[in-house]
N, C-alpha and C positions, 0 to 999 in steps of 0.2 A: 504494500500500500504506500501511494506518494501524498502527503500532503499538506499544507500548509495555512493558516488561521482564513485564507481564502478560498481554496478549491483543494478536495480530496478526489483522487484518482484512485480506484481499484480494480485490481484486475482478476478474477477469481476462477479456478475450475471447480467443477463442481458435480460428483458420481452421480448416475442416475438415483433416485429416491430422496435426496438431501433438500433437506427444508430448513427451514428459521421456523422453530419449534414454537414461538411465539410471536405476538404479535408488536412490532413497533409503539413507542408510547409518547405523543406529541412528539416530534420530532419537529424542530424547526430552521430543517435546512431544504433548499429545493435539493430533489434527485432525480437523475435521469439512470436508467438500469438500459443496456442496448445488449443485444444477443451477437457473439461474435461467431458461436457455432452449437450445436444439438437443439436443443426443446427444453424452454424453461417459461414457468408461470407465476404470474406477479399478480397477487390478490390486495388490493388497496381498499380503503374505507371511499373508494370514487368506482372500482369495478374491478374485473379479474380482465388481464392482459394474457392470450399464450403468444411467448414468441416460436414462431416456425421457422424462420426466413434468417438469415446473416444480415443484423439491421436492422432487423424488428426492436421496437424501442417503448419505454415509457417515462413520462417524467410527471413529477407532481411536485408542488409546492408544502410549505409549512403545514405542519400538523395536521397533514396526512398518514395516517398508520398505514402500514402493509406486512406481509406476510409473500414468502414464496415456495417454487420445489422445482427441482430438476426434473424434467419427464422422460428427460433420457441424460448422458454425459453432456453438459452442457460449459461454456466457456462464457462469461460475460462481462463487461463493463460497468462499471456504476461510477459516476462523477457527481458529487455535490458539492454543493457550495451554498453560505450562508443566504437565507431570505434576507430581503430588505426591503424595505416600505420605501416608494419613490413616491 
């Protein structure tokens, strides 16, 4: 993981069946989660996302919770970085 008090990069692989056993708790940074390779699904408090495709993406803002799971081996991206009120 790269990151600093302004944007976190992660890069993660991930075995088929692996999930985030719970659920995110206010979270207030935006995130964007992108599919680099297999099948992986992002369940948010806004809707459930499967990515298929290399590029399939989702991103959501502050205090949005989510949950996930690999549907198969999957490789993925996630960047966030702090919300801020303009």
């Amino acid at each position: 993981m790269r990151s600093s008090k302004d944007v976190e990069v992660k890069w993660a692989t991930h075995p088929k069946g692996d999930k985030r056993p719970e659920w995110t708790s206010d979270d207030q940074r935006t995130t964007l989660v992108m599919l680099i390779s297999g099948r992986f699904r992002v369940e948010s408090t806004e809707g459930i996302a499967t990515f298929v495709t290399p590029g399939d993406y989702a991103m959501w803002g502050a205090g949005v919770d989510h949950t996930w799971e690999a549907l198969e081996q999957s490789v993925v991206m996630t960047v966030r970085w702090p919300s801020r009120d303009v």
